[in-house]
MARKOL-528662 format. One record per residue: x, y, z of N, C-alpha, C, O in turn; residue number from 0; residue in three letters. Coordinates in steps of 0.05 Angstrom, whole numbers, plus 32768, in hexadecimal, padded with zeros to 4 digits. Layout:
REM MARKOL-528662
PT   n_xx   n_yy   n_zz   ca_xx   ca_yy   ca_zz   c_xx   c_yy   c_zz   o_xx   o_yy   o_zz   pos   code
PT      X      Y      Z       X       Y       Z      X      Y      Z      X      Y      Z   NUM    ALA
...
This chain:
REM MARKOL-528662
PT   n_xx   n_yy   n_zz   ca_xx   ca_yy   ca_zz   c_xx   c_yy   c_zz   o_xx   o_yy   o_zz   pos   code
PT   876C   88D2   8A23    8773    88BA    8A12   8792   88B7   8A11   879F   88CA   8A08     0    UNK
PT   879F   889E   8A1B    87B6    8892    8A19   87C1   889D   89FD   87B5   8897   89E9     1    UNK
PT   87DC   88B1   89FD    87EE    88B5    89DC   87F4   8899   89CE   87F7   8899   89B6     2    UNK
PT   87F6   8880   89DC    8804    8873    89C7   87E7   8867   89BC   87E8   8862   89A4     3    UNK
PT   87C7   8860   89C9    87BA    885B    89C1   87AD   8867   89AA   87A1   885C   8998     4    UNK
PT   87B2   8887   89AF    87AC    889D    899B   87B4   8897   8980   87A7   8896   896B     5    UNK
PT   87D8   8890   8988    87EA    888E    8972   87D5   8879   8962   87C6   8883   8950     6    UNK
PT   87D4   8860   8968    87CA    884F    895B   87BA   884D   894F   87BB   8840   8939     7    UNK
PT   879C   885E   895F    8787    885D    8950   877F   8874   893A   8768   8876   8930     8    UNK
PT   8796   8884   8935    87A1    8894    8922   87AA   8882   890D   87A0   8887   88F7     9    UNK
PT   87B9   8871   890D    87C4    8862    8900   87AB   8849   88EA   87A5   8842   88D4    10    UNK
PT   87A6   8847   8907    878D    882A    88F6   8775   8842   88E6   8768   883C   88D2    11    UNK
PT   8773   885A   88F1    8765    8866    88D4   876B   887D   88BE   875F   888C   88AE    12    UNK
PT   8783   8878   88C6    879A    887F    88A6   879E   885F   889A   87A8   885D   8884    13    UNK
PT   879B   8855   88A0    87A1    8832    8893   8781   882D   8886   877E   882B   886D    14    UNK
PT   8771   882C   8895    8756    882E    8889   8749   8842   886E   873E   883C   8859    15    UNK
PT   8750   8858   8877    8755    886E    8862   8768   886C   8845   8762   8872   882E    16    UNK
PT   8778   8864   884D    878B    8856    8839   8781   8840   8829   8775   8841   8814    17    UNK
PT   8786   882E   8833    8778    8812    8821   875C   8814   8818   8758   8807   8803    18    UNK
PT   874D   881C   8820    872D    8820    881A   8731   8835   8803   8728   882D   87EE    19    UNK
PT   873E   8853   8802    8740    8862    87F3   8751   8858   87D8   874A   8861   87C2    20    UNK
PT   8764   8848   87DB    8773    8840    87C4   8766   881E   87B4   8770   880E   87A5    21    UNK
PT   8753   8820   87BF    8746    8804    87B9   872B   880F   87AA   8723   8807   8794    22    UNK
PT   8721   881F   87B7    870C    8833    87A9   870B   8836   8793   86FC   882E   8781    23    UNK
PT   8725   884A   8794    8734    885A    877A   8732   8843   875E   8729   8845   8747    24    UNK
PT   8742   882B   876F    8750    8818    8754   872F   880D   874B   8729   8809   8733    25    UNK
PT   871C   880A   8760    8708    87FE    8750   86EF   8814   8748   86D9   880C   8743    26    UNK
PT   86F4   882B   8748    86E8    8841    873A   86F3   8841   871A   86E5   8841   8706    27    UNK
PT   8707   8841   871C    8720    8848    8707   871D   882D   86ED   871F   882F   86D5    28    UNK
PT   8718   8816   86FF    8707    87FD    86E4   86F7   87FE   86E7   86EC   87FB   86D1    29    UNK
PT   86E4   8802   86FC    86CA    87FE    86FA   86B3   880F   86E8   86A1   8808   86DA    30    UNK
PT   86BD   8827   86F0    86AA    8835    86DC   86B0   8839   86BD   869F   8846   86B1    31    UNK
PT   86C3   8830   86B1    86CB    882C    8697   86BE   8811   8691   86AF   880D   867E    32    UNK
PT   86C5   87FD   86A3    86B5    87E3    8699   869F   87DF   869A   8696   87CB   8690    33    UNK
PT   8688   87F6   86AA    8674    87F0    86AC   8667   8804   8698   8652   87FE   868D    34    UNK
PT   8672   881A   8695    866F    8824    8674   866A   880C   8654   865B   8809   8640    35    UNK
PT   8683   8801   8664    8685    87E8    863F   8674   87DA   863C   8669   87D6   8626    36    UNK
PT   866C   87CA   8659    8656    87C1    8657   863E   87C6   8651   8630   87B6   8644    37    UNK
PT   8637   87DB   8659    8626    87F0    8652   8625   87F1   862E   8614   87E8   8620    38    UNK
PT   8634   87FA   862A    862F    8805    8609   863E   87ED   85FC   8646   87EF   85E4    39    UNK
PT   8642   87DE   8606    864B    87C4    85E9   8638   87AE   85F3   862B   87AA   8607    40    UNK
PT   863F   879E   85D7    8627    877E    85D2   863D   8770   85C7   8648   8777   85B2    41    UNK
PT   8645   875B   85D6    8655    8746    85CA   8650   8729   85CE   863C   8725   85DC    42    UNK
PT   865D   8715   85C6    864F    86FB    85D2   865D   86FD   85EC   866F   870A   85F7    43    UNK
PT   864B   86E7   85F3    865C    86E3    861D   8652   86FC   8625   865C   86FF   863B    44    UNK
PT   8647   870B   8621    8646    8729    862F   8629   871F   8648   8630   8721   865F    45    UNK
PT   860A   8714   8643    8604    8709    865D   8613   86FC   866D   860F   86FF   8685    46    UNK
PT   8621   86EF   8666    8632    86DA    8678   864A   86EA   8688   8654   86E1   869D    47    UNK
PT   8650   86FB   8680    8660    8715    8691   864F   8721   86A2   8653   8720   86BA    48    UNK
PT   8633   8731   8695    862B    873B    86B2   8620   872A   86C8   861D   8734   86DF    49    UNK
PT   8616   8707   86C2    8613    86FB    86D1   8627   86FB   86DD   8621   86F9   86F5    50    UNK
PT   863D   86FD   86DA    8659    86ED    86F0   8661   8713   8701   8672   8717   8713    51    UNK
PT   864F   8725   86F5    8660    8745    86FD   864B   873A   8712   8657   8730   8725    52    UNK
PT   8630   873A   8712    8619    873A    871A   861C   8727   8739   8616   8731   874F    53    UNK
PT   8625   870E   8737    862D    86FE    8740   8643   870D   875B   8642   870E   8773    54    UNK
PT   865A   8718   8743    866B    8726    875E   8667   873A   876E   8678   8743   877E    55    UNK
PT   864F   8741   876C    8640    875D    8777   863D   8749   8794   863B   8755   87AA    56    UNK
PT   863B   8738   8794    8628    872F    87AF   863D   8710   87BD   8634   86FD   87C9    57    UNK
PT   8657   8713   87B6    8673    8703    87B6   8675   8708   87D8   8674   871F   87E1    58    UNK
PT   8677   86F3   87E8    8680    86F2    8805   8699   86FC   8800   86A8   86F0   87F1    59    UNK
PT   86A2   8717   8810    86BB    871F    8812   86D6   8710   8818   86EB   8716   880E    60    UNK
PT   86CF   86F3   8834    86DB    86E5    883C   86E0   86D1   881F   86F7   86D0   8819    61    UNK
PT   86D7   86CA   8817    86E0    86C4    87F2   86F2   86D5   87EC   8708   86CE   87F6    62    UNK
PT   86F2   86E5   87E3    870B    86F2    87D5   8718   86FD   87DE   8726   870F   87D4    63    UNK
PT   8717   86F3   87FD    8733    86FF    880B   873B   86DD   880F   8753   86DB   8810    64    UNK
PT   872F   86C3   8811    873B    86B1    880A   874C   86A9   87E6   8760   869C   87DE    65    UNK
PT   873A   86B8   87DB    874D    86B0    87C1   8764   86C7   87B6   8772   86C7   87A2    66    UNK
PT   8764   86DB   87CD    8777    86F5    87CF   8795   86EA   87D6   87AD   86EE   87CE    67    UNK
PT   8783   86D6   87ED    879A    86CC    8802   87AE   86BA   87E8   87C6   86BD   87E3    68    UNK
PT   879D   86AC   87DE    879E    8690    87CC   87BA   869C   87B7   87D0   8690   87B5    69    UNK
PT   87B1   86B3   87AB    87C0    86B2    878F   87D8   86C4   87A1   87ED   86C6   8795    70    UNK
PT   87D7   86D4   87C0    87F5    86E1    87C6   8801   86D4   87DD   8812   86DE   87EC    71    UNK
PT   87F6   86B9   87DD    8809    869F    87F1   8829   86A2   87E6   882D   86AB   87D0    72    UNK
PT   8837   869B   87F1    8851    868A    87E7   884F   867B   87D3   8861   867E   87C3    73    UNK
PT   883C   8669   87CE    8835    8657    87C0   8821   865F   87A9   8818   8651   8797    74    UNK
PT   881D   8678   87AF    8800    867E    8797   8818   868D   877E   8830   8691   877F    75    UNK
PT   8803   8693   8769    880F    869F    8751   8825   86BC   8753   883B   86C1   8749    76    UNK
PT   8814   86CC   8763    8823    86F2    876C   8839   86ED   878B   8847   86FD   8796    77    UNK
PT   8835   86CF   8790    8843    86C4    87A9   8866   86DB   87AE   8870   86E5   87C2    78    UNK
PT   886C   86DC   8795    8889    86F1    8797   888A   870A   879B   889F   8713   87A4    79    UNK
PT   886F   871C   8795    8866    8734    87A3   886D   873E   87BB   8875   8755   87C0    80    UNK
PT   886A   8724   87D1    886D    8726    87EA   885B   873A   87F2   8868   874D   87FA    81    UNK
PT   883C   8740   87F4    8827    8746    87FE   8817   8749   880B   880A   875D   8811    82    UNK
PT   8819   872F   8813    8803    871B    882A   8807   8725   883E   881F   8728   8841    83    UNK
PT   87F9   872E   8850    87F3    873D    8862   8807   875A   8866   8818   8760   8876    84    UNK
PT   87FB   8768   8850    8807    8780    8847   87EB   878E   8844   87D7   8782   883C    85    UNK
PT   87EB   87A8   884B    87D5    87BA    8837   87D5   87BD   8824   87CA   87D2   881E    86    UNK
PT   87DE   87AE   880E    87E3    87AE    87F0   87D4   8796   87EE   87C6   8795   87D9    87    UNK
PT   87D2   877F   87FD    87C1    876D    87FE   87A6   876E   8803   8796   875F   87F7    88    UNK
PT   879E   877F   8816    8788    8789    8822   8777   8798   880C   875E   879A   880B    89    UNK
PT   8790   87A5   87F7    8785    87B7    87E0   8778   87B0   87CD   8765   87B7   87BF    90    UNK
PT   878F   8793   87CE    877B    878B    87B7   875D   877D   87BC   874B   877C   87AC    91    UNK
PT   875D   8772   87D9    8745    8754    87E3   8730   8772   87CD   8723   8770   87B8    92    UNK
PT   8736   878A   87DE    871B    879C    87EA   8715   87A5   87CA   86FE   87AB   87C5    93    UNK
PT   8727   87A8   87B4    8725    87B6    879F   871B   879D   8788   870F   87A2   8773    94    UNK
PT   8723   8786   878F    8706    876D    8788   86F1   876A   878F   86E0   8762   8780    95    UNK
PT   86EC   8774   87AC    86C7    8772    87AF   86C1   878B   87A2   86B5   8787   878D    96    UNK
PT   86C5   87A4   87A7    86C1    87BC    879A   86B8   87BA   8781   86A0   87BE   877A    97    UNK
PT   86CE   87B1   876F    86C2    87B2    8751   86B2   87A6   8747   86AD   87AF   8731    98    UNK
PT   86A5   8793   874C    8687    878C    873D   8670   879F   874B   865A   87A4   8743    99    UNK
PT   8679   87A4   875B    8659    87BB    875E   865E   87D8   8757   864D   87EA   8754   100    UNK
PT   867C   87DB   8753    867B    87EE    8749   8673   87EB   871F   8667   87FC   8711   101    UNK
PT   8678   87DD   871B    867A    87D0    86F5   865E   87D1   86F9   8652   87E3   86EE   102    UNK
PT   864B   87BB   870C    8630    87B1    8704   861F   87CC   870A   860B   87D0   86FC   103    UNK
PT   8626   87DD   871C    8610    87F7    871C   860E   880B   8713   85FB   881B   8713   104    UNK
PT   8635   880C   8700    8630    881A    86F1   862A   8810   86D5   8623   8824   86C8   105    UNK
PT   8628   87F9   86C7    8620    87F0    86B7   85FE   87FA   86B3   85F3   8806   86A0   106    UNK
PT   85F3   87EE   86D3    85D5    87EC    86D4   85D0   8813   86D0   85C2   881B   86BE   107    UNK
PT   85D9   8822   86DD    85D7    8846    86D5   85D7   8847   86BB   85C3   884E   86B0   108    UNK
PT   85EA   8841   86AE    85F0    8847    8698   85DD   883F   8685   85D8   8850   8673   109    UNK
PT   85D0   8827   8685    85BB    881B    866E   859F   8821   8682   858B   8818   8676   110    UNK
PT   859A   882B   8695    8588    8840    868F   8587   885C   8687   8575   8868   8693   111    UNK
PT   8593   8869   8678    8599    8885    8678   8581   887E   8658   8580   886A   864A   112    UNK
PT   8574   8890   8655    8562    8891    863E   8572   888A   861B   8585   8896   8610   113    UNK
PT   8567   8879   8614    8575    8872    85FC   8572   887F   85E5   8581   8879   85D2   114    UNK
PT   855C   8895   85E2    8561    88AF    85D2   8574   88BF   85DC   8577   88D3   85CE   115    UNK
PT   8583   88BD   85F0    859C    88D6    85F5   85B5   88C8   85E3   85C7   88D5   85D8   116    UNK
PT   85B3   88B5   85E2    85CE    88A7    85CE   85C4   88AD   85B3   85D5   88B6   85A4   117    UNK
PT   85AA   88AB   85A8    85AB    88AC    858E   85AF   88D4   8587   85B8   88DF   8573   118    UNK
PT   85A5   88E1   859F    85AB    88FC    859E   85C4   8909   8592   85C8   8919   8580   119    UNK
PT   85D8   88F6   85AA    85ED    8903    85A7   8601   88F5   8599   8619   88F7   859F   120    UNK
PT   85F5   88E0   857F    8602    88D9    8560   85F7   88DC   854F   85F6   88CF   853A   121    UNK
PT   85E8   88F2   8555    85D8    8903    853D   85E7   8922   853E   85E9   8931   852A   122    UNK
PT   85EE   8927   8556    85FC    893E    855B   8621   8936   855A   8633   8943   8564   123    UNK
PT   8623   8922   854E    863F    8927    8542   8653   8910   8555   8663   8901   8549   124    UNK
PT   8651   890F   856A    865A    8900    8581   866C   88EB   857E   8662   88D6   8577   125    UNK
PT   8682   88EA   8581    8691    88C9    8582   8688   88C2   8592   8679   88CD   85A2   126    UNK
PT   8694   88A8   8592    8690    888B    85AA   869B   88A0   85C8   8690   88A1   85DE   127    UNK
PT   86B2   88AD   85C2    86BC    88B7    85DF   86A5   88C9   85EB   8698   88C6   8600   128    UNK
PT   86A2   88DA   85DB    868E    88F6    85E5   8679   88F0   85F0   8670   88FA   8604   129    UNK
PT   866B   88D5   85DA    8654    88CA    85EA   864F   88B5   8601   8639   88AF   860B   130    UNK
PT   866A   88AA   8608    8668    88A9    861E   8670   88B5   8634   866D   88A8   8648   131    UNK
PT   867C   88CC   8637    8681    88E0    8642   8661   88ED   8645   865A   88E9   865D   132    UNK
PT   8655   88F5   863C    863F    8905    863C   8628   88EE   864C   8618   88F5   865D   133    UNK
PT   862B   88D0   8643    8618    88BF    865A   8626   88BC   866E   8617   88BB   8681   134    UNK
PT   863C   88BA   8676    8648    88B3    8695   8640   88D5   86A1   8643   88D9   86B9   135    UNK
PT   8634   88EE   868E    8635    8905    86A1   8612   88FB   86A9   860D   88FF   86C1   136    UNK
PT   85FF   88F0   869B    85E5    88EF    8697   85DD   88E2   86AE   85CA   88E5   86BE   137    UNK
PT   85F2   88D1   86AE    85E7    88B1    86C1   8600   88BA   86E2   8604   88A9   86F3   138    UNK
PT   8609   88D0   86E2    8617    88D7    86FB   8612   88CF   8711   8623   88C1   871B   139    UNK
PT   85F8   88D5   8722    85EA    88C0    872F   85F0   88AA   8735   85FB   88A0   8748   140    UNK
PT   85E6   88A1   871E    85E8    8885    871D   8604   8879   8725   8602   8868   8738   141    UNK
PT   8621   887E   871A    8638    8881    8714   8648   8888   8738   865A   887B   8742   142    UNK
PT   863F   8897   873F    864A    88A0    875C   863B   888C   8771   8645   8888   8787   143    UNK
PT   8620   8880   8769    8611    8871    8784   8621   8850   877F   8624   883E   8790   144    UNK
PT   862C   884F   8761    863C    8836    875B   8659   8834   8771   865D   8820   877E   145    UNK
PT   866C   884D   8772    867C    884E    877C   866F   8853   879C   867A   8846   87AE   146    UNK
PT   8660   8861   87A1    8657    8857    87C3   8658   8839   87C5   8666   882B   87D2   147    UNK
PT   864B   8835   87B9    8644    8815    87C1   8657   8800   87C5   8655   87EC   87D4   148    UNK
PT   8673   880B   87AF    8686    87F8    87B5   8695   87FD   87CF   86A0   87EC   87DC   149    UNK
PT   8694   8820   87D7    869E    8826    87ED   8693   8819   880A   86A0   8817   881E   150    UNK
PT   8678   8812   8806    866B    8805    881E   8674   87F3   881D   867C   87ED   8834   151    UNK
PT   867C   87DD   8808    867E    87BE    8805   869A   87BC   8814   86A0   87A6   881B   152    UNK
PT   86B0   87D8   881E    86C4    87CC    881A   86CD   87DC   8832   86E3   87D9   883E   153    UNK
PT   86BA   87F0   8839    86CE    8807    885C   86C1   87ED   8875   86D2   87ED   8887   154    UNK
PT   86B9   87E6   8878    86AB    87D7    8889   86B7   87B2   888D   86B9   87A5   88A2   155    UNK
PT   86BB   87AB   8874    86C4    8790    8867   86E4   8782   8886   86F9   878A   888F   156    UNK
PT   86D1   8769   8889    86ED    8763    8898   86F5   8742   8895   870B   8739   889C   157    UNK
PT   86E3   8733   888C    86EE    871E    887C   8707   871A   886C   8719   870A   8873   158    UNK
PT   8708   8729   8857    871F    8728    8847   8736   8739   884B   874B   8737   883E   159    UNK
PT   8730   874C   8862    8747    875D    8866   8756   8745   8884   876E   8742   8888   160    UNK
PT   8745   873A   8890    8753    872C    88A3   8761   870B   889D   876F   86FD   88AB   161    UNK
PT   8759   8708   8886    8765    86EB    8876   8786   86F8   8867   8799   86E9   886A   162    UNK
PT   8788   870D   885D    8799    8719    884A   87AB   8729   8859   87C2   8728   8853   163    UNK
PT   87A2   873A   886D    87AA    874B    887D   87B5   8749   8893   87C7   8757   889B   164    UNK
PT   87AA   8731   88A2    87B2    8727    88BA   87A9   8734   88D1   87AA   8726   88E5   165    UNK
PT   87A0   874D   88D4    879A    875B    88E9   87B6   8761   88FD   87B8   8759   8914   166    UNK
PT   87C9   8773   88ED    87E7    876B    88FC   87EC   878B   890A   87F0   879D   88F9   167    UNK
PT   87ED   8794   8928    87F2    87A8    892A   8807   87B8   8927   881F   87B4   892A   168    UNK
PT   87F3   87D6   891B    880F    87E4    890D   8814   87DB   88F2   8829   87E6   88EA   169    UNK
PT   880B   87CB   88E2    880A    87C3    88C9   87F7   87C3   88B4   87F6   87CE   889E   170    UNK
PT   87E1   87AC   88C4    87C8    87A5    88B0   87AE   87A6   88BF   8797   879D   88BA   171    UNK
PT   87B9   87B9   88DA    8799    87B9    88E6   878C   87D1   88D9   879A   87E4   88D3   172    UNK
PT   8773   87D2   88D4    8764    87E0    88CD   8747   87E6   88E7   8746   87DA   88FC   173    UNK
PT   8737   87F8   88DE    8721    87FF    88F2   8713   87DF   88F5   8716   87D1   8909   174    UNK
PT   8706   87D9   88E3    86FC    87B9    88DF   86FE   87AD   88F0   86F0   87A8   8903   175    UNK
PT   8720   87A3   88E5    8729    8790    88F7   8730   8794   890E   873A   8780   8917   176    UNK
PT   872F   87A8   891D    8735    87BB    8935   8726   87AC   8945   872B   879A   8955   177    UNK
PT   870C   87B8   893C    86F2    87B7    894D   86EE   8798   894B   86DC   878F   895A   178    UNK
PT   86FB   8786   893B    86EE    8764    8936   8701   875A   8950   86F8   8747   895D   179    UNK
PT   8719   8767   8958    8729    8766    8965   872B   8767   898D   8734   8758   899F   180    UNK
PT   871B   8786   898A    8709    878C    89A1   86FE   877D   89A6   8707   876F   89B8   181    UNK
PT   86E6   8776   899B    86D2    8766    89A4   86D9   874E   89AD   86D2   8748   89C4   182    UNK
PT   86E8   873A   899C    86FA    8728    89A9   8702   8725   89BD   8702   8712   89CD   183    UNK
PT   870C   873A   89BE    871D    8746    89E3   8713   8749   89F9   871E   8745   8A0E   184    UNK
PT   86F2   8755   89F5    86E7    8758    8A08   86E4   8777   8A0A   86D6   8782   8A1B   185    UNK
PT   86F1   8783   89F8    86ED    87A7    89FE   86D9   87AB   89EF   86DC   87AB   89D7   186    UNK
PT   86BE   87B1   89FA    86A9    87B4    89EB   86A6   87D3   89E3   869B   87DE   89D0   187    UNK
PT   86B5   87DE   89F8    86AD    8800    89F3   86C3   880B   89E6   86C9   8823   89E7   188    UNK
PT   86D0   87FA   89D9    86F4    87FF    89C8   86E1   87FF   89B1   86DE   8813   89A3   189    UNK
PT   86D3   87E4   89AD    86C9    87D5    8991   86B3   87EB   8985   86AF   87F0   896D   190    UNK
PT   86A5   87F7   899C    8696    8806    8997   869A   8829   898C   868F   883A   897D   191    UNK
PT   86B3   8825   899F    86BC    884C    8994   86C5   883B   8974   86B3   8841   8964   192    UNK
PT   86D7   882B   8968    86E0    8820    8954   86CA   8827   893F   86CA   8835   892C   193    UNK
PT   86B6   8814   894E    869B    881D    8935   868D   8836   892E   8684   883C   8917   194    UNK
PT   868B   8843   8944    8686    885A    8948   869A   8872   892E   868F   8881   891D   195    UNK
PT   86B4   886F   8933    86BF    8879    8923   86C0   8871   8905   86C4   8881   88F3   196    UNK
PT   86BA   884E   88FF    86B4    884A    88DF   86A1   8858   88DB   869F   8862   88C5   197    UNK
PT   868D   885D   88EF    8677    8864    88E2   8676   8889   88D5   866E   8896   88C1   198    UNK
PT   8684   888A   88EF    8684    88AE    88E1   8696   88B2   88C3   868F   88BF   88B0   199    UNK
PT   86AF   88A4   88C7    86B7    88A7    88AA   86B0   889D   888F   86B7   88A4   8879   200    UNK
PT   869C   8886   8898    868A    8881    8887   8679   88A2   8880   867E   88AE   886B   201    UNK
PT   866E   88A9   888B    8655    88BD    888A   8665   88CC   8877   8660   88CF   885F   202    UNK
PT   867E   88D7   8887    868A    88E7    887C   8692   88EE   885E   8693   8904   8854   203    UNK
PT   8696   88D3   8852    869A    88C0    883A   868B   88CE   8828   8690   88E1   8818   204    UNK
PT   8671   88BA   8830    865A    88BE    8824   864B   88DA   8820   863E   88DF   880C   205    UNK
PT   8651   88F0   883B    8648    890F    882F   8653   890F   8819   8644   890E   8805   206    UNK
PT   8673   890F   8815    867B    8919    87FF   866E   8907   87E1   866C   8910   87CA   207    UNK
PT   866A   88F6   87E8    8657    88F1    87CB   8646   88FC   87BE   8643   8906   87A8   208    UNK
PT   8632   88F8   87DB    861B    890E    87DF   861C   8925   87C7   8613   8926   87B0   209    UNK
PT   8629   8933   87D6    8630    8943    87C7   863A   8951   87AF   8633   8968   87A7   210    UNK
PT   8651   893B   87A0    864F    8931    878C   8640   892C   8777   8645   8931   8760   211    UNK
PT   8622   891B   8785    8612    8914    876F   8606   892F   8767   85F8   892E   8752   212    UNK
PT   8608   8948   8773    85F6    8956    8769   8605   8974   8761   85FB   898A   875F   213    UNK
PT   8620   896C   875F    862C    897A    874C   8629   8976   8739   861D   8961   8736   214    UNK
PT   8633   898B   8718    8631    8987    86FF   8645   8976   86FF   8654   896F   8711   215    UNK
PT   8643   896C   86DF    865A    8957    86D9   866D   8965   86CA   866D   896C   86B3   216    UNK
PT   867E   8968   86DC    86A1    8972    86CF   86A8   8975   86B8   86A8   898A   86AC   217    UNK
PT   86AF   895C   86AD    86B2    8951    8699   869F   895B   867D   86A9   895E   8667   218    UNK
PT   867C   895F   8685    867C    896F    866E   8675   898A   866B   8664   8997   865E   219    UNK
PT   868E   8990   8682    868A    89BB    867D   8670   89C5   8686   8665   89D7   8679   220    UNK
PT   8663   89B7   86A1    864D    89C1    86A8   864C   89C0   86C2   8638   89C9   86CE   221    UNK
């Protein structure tokens, strides 16, 4: 294999790795707190939120990498950022589809967890923190297949990374757009090692969840 081709395709999956992992992170980091609140609070507007979370679970990516594009144009609101076809742009398209399936599945975990374990553990003394600490360990499962899911919505995704991103080599190419690239070209067995390789670091990904789900939960000393 050609060094500078090496170089590159080193590059497009440290770029992939990167933005997928920091997009993850940011919609792990709201997501499972908001899908907690939802979970244990009742307010007005509160159906009308999970319709619209509900709603974004199943959002064409090429959407919100057009309204990604929209608000970090020249002309859009974050336009002074200077972004647009940056991996900071890419961060965000991917960390918008992410979070409603990460919020809606952990919402949906969460309000199945048995509703005598809440009255348990405010009979046993429990604040608001403890007891939700003790259901995010209950509903773990549940909680880790939420964050897979956003991870699928978003290692694979090439709509919104190629509206935002540009597909620019050495910059904003990613595996995705690699292979959307290949194929274009005519290198079918380029497009194919491309996929070949999302796919294993997908797998890869996902063991470690795996795994995960059937550890104790940290958090409560078990």
């Amino acid at each position: 294999m050609p060094q500078p081709f090496l170089t590159d395709l080193i590059e497009i999956v440290l770029l992939t790795v990167r933005v997928t992992g920091v997009a993850l992170a940011a919609a792990t980091l709201l997501g499972v707190p908001g899908g907690a609140l939802m979970a244990f609070s009742r307010f007005p507007g509160r159906r009308l939120l999970v319709a619209i979370i509900y709603t974004g679970m199943g959002l064409p990516p090429v959407v919100v990498g057009l309204v990604v594009y929209l608000v970090l144009s020249r002309s859009g609101p974050l336009g002074s950022l200077g972004w647009l076809f940056t991996p900071a742009a890419m961060t965000v398209a991917q960390t918008v589809i992410a979070l409603p399936l990460v919020v809606g599945l952990t919402m949906t975990g969460l309000e199945s967890v048995d509703s005598q374990l809440r009255l348990q553990l405010r009979a046993l003394g429990a604040d608001r923190r403890q007891e939700s600490w003790a259901l995010l360990g209950e509903a773990r499962s549940a909680v880790i297949a939420a964050v897979v899911a956003g991870f699928g919505g978003i290692i694979s995704e090439v709509g919104a990374a190629m509206l935002v991103g540009g597909n620019i080599a050495g910059k904003t190419r990613v595996l995705s757009t690699a292979i959307v690239l290949g194929t274009r070209m005519g290198e079918y067995s380029l497009a194919l090692a491309l996929g070949g390789i999302l796919l294993a670091l997908a797998f890869l990904v996902n063991i470690v969840f795996i795994r995960l789900q059937h550890r104790p939960a940290w958090w409560l000393g078990r």
